[in-house]
LUMPAKE-615221 format. One line per field, with one value per residue: residue in three letters; x, y, z of N, C-alpha, C in turn. Coordinates in steps of 0.05 Angstrom, whole numbers, plus 5000, padded with zeros to 4 digits. Example, Ala and Ser with C-alpha at 12.3 -4.5 7.8 and 13.67 -1.06 7.14 Angstrom:
2
rest = ALA;SER
n_x = 5264;5257
n_y = 4886;4955
n_z = 5156;5142
ca_x = 5246;5273
ca_y = 4910;4979
ca_z = 5156;5143
c_x = 5264;5258
c_y = 4934;5001
c_z = 5156;5157
This chain:
292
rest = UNK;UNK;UNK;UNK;UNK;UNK;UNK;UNK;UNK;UNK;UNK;UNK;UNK;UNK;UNK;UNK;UNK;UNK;UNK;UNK;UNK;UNK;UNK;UNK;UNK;UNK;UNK;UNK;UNK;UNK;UNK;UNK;UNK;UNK;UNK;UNK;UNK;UNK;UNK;UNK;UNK;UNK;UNK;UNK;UNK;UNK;UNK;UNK;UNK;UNK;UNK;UNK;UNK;UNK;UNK;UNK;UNK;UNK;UNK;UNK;UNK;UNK;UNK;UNK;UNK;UNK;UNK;UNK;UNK;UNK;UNK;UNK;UNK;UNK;UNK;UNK;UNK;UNK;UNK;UNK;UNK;UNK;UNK;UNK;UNK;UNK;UNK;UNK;UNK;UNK;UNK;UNK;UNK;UNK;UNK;UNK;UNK;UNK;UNK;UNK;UNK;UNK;UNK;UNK;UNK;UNK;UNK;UNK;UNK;UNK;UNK;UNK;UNK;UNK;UNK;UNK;UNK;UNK;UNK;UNK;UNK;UNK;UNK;UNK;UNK;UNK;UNK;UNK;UNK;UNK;UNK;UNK;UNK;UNK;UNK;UNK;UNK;UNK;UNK;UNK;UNK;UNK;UNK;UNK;UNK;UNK;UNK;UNK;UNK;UNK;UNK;UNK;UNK;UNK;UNK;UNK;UNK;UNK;UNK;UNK;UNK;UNK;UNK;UNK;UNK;UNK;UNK;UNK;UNK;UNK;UNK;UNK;UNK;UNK;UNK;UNK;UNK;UNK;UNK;UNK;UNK;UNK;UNK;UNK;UNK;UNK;UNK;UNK;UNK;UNK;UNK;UNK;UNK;UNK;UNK;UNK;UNK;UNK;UNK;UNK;UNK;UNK;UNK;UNK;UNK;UNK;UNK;UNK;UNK;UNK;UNK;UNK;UNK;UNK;UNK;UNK;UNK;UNK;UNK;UNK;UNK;UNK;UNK;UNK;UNK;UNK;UNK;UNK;UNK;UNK;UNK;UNK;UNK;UNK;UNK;UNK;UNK;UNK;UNK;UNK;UNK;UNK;UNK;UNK;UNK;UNK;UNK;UNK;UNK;UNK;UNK;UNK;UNK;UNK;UNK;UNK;UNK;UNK;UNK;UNK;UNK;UNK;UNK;UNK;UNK;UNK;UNK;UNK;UNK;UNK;UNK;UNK;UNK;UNK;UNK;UNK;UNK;UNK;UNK;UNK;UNK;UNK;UNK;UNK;UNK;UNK;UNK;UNK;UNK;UNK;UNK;UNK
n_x = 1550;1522;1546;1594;1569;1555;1610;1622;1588;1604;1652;1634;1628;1681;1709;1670;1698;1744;1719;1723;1707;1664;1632;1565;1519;1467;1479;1514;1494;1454;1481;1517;1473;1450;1499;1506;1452;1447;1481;1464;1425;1441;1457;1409;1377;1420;1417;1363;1361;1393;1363;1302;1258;1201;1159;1182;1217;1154;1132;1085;1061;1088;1113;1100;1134;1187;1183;1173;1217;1259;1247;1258;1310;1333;1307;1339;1382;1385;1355;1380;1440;1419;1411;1459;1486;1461;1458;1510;1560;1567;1525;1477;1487;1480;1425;1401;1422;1419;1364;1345;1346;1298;1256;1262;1249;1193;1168;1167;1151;1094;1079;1074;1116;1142;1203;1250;1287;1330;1346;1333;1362;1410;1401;1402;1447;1478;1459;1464;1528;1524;1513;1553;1601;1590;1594;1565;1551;1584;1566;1538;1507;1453;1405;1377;1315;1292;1335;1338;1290;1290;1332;1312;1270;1311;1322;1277;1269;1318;1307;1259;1274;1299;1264;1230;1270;1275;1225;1216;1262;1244;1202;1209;1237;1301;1365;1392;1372;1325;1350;1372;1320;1295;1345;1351;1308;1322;1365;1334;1306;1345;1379;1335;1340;1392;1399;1390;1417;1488;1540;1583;1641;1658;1677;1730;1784;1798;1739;1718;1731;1724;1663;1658;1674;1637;1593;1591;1621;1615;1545;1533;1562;1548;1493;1487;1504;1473;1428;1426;1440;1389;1361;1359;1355;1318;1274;1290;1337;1377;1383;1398;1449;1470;1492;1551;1567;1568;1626;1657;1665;1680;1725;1763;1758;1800;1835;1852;1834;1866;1835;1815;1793;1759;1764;1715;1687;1715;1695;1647;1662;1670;1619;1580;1599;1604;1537;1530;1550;1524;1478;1479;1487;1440;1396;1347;1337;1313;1300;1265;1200;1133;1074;1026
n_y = 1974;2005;2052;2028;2009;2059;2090;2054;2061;2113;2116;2112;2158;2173;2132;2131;2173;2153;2130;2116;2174;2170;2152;2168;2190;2157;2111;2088;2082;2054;2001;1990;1978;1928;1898;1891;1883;1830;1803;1793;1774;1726;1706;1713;1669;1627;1623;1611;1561;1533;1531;1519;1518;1528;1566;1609;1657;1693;1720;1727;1773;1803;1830;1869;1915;1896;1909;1961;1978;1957;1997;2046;2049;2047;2091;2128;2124;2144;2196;2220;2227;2268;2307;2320;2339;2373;2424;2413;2376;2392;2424;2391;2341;2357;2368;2327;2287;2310;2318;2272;2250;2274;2262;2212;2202;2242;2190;2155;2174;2170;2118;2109;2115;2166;2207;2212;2262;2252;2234;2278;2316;2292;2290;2343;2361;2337;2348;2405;2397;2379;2420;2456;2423;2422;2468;2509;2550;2596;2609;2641;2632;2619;2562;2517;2502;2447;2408;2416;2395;2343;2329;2325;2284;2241;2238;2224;2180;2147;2153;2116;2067;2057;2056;2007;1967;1967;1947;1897;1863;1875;1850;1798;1775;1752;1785;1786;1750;1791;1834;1816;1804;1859;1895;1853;1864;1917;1912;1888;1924;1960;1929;1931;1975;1980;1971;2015;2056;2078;2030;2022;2034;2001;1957;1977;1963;2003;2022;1970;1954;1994;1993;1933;1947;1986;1955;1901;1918;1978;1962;1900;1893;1944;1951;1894;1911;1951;1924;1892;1920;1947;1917;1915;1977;2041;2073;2121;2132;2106;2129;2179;2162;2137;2187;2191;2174;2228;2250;2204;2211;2268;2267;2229;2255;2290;2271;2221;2239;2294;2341;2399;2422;2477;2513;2517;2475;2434;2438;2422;2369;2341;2364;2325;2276;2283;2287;2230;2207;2219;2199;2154;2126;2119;2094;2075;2018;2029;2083;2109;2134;2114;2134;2141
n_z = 9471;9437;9435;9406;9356;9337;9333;9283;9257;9247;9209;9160;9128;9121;9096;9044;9030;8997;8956;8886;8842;8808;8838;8854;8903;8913;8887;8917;8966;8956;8938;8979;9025;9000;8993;9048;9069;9047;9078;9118;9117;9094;9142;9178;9147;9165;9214;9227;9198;9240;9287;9274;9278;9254;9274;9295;9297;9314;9260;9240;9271;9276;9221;9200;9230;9213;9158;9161;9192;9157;9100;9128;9132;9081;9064;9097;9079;9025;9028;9069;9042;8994;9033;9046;8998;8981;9019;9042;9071;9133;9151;9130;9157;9215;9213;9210;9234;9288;9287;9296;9352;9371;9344;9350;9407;9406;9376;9405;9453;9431;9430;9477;9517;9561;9555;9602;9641;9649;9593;9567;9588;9558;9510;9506;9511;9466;9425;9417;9421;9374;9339;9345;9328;9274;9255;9233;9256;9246;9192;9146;9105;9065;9063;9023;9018;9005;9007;9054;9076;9065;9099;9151;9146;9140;9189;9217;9189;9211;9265;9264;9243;9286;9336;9310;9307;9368;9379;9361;9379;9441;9441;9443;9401;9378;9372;9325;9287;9285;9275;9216;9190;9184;9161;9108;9088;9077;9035;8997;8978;8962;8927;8884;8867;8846;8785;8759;8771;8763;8778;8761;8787;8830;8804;8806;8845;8889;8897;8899;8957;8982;8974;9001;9053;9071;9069;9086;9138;9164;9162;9171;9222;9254;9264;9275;9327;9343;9341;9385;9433;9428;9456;9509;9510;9501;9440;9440;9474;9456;9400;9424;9446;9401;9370;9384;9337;9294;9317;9313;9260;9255;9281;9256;9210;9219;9228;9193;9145;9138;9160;9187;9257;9295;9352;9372;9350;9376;9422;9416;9409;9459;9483;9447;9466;9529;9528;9510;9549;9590;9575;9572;9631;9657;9712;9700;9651;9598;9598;9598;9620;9639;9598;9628
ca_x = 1545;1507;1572;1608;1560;1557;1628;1630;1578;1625;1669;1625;1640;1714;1711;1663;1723;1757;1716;1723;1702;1645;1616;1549;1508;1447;1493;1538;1470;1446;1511;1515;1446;1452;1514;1495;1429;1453;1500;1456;1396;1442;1461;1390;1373;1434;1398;1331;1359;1403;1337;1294;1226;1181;1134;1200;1208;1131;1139;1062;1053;1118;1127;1094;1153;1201;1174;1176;1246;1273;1238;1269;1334;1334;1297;1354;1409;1371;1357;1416;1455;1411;1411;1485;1491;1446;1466;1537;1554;1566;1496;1460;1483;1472;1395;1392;1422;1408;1337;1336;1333;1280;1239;1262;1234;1172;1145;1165;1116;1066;1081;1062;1133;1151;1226;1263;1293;1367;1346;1324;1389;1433;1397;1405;1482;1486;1442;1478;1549;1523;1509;1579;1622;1581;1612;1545;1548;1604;1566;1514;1493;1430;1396;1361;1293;1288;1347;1326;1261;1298;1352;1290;1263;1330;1322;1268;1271;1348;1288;1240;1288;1300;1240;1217;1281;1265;1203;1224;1271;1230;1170;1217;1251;1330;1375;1403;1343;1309;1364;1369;1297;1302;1372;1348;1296;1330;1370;1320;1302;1372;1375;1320;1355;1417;1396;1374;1449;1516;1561;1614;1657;1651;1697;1755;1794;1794;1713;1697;1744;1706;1634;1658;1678;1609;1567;1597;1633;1589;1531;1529;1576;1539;1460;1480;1506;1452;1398;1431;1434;1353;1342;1365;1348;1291;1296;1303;1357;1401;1383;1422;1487;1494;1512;1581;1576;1586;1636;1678;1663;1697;1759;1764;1762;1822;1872;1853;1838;1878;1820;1815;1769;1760;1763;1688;1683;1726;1677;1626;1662;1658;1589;1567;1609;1582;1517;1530;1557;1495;1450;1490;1489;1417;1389;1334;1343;1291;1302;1232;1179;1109;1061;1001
ca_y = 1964;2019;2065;2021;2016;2091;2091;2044;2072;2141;2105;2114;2186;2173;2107;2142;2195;2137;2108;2130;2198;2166;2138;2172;2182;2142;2089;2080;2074;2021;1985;1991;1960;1919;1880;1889;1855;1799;1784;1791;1758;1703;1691;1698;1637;1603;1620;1599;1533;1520;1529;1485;1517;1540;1584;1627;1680;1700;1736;1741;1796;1827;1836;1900;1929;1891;1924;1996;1980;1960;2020;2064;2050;2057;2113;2141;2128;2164;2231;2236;2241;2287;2338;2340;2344;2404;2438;2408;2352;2398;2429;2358;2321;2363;2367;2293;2271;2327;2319;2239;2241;2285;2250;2181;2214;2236;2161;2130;2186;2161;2091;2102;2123;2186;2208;2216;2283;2243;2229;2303;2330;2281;2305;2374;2366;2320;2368;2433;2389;2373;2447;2474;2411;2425;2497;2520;2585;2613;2611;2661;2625;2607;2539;2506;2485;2422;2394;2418;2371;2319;2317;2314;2262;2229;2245;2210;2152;2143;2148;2108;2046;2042;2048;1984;1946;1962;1940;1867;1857;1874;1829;1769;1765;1752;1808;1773;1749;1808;1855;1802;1816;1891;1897;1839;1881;1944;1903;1874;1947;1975;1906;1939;2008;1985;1970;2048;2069;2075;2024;2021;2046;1976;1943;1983;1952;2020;2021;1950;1952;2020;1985;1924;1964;2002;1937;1885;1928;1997;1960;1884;1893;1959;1933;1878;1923;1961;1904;1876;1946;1960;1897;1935;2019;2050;2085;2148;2136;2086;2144;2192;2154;2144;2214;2187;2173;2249;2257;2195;2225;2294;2258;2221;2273;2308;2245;2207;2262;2312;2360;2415;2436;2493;2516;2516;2448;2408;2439;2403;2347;2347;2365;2307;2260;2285;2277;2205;2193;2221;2171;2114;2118;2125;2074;2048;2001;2028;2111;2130;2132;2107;2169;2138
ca_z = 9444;9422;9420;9390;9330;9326;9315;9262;9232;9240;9192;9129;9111;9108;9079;9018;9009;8987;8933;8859;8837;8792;8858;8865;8936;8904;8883;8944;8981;8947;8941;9016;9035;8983;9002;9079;9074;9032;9086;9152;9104;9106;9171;9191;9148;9180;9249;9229;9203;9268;9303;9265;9287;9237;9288;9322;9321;9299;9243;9223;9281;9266;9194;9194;9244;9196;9123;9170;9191;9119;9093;9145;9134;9067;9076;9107;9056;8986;9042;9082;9019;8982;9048;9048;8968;8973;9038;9046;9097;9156;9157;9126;9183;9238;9219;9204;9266;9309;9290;9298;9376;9377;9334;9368;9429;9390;9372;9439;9464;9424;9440;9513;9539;9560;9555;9625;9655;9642;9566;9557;9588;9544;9492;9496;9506;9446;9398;9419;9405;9337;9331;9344;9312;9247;9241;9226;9269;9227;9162;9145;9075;9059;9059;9003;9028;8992;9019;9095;9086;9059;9121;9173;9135;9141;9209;9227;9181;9229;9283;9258;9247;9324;9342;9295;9318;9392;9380;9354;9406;9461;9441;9446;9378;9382;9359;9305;9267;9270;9249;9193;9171;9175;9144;9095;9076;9064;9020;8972;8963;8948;8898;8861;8861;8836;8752;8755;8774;8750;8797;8748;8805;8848;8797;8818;8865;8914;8897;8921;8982;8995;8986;9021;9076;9083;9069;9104;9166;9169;9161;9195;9254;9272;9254;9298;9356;9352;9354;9412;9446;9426;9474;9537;9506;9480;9423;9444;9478;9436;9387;9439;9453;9364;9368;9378;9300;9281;9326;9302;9229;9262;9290;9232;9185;9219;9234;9164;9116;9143;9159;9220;9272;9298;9375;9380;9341;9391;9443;9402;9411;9485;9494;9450;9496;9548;9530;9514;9578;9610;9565;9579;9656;9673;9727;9687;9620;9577;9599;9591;9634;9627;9601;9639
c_x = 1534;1520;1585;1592;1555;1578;1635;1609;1592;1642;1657;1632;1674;1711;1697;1677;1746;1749;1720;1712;1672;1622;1597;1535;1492;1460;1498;1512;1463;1460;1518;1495;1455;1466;1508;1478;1424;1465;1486;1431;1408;1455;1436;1373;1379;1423;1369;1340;1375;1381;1323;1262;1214;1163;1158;1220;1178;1124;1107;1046;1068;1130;1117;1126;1179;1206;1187;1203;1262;1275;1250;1291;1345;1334;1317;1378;1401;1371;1370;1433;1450;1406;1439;1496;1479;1453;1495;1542;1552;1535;1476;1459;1477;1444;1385;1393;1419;1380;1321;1328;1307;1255;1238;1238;1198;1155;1150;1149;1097;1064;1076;1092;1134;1176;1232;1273;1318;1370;1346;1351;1415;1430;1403;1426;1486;1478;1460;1509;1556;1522;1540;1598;1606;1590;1591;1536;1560;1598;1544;1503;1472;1423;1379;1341;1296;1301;1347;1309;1270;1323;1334;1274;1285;1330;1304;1257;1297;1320;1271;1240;1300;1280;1231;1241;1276;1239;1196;1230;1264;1208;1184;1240;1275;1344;1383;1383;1323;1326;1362;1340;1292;1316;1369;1332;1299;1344;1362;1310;1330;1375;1362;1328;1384;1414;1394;1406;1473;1537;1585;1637;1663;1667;1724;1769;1793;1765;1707;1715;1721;1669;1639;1650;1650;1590;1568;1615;1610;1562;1523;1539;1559;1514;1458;1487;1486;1423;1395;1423;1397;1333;1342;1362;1332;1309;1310;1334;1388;1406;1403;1455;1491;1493;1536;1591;1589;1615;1669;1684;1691;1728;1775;1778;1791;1840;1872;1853;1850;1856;1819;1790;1777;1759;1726;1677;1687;1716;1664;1631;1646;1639;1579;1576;1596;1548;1510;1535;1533;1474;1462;1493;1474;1410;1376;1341;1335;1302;1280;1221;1153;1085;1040;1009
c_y = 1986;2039;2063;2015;2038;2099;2085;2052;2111;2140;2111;2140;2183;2156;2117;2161;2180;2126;2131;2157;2198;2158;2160;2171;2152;2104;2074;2069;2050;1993;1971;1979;1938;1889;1871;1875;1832;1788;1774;1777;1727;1685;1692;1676;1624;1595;1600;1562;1517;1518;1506;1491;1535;1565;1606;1633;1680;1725;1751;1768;1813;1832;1863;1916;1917;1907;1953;1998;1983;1988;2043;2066;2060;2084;2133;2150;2149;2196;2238;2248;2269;2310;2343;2345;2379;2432;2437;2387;2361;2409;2401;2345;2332;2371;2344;2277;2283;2332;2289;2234;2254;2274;2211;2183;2223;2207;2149;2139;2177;2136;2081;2106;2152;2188;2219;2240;2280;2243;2266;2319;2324;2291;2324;2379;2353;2339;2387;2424;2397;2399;2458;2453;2410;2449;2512;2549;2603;2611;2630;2652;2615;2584;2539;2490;2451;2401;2385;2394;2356;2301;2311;2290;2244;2219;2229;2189;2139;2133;2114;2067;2038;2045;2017;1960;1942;1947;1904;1857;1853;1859;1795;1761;1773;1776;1794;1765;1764;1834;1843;1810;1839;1894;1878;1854;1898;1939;1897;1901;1966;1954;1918;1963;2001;1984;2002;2063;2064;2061;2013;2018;2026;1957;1954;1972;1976;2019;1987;1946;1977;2008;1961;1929;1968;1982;1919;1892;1950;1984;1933;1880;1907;1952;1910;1881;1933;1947;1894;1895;1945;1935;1904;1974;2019;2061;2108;2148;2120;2109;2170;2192;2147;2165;2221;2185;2208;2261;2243;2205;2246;2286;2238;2239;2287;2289;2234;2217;2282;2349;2379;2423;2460;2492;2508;2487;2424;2411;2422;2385;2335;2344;2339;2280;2260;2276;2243;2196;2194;2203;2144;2108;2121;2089;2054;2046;2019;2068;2126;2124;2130;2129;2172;2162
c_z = 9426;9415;9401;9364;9320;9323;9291;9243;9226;9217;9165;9118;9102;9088;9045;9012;8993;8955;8903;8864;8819;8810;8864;8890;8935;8908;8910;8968;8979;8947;8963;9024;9022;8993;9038;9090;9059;9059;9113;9136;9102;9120;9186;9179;9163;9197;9251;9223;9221;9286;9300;9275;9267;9249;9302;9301;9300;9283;9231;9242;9282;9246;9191;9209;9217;9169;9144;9173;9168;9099;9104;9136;9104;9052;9078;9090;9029;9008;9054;9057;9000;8989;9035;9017;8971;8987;9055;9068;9129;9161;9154;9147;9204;9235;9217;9229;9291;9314;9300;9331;9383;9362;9351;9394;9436;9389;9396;9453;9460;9424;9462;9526;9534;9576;9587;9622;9640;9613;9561;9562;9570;9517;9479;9491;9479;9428;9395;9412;9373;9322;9326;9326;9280;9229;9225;9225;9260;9202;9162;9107;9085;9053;9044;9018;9029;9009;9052;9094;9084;9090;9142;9172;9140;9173;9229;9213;9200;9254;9288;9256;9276;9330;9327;9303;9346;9397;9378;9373;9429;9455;9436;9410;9380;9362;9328;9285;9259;9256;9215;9175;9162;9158;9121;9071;9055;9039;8998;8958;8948;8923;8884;8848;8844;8800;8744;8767;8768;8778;8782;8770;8817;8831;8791;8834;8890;8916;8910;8950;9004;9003;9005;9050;9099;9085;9089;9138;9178;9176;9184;9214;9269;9282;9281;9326;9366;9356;9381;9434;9456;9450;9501;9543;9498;9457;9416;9457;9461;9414;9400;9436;9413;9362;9371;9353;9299;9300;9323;9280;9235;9254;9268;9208;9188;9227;9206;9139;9117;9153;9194;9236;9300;9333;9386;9376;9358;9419;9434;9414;9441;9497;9480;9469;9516;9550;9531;9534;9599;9603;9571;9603;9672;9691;9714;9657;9606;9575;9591;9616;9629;9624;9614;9664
């Protein structure tokens, strides 16, 4: 499950080479939440009123993880964009999501797990992937600070949001209802972002097919793979195996846009594969170990 929503969330970079030319990052962000947690905001009404219990799931010891999730995710969309605006998408992403398991890894530490031998090796293959299919090694330009902080931040807001869904899930709250509050969240904050941006673009017919796309496919198919996932991974490792995202992005980029990769790149590929395959076939659920 947790592949397959790191594919479909691979799908967003193409899908935004599609929309208008007027289509801002900011925008498309917001647009994207926006529609996304309208739609998972309300199917977890539906849930709550197929239920019919007022006290379930208990939301008054888990709204803090909720707000952090919402926040996160959002989070993610305004500084992902503004690395790869600044530093281009092949460097942007490979410090955003090459920095996200290490930060995943990070708070589960300080949560009382400590990451496994198998997580740390899947890791390393997945990171060093993201290194070579970014085409990084063959540039000798210079990086704009600004944008660096902003992709680590990206980095571990991507983090920060599995951690707060694992956190749901594992304390008894159904995948579905609490992606809904997260992703509902993030929503009500992209709602407030959108008066402050130009979405002209969204009454195109290629522009709302394009936000469609990203709101209602990118967003609640994956959201709800990956809630379901976060009930059987930590988050370090769920954070691991979506390292298949840049890799669908890759393969993507060169069957749909016509784009190439290089000999070293389609090593990349490889190694992050590999790595995924090594996080996805450890013994225990969780892939941590307890730091007592």
């Amino acid at each position: 499950m947790m592949v397959a929503a790191a594919v479909l969330f691979g799908t967003a970079g193409t899908a935004q080479a599609f929309a208008p030319a007027e289509a801002n990052p900011l925008s498309v962000g917001a647009v994207r939440q926006a529609i996304g947690g309208s739609i998972l905001g309300l199917l977890g009404v539906l849930w709550w009123l197929r239920r019919h219990r007022l006290r379930a799931p208990r939301w008054t010891s888990n709204v803090g993880w909720v707000v952090l999730g919402g926040a996160c995710v959002m989070a993610f969309q305004a500084t992902f964009f503004f690395g790869t605006r600044g530093n281009g998408v092949a460097v942007g992403t490979v410090i955003a999501l090459g920095s996200s398991p290490l930060f995943a890894g990070l708070f589960d530490w300080w949560r009382g797990h400590r990451p496994t031998r198998r997580w740390l090796v899947a890791t390393a293959l997945a990171v060093a992937g993201i290194v070579l299919l970014s085409g990084v090694l063959g540039t000798s330009a210079a990086l704009q600070p600004l944008p660096v902080l902003a992709s680590l931040v990206a980095g571990a807001a991507y983090a920060g949001y599995a951690v707060a869904a694992a956190s749901l899930v594992q304390r008894g709250v159904a995948a579905l209802p609490a992606t809904a509050a997260v992703i509902g969240t993030s929503g009500l904050i992209g709602a407030a972002i959108l008066p402050f941006t130009d979405n002209s673009w969204v009454a195109q017919p290629r522009g709302l097919a394009v936000a469609l796309w990203l709101g209602a496919v990118s967003v609640v198919f994956s959201y709800l793979l990956m809630g379901s996932a976060l009930r059987h991974l930590s988050a370090s490792t769920a954070i691991t195996l979506g390292l298949a995202e840049p890799t669908t992005a890759a393969l993507l980029g060169v069957l749909v846009l016509g784009e190439t990769l290089a000999p070293l790149q389609l090593g990349g590929v490889l190694l992050v594969l590999g790595g995924v395959v090594v996080a996805g076939t450890g013994r225990t659920p969780l892939g941590v170990e307890p730091a007592g």
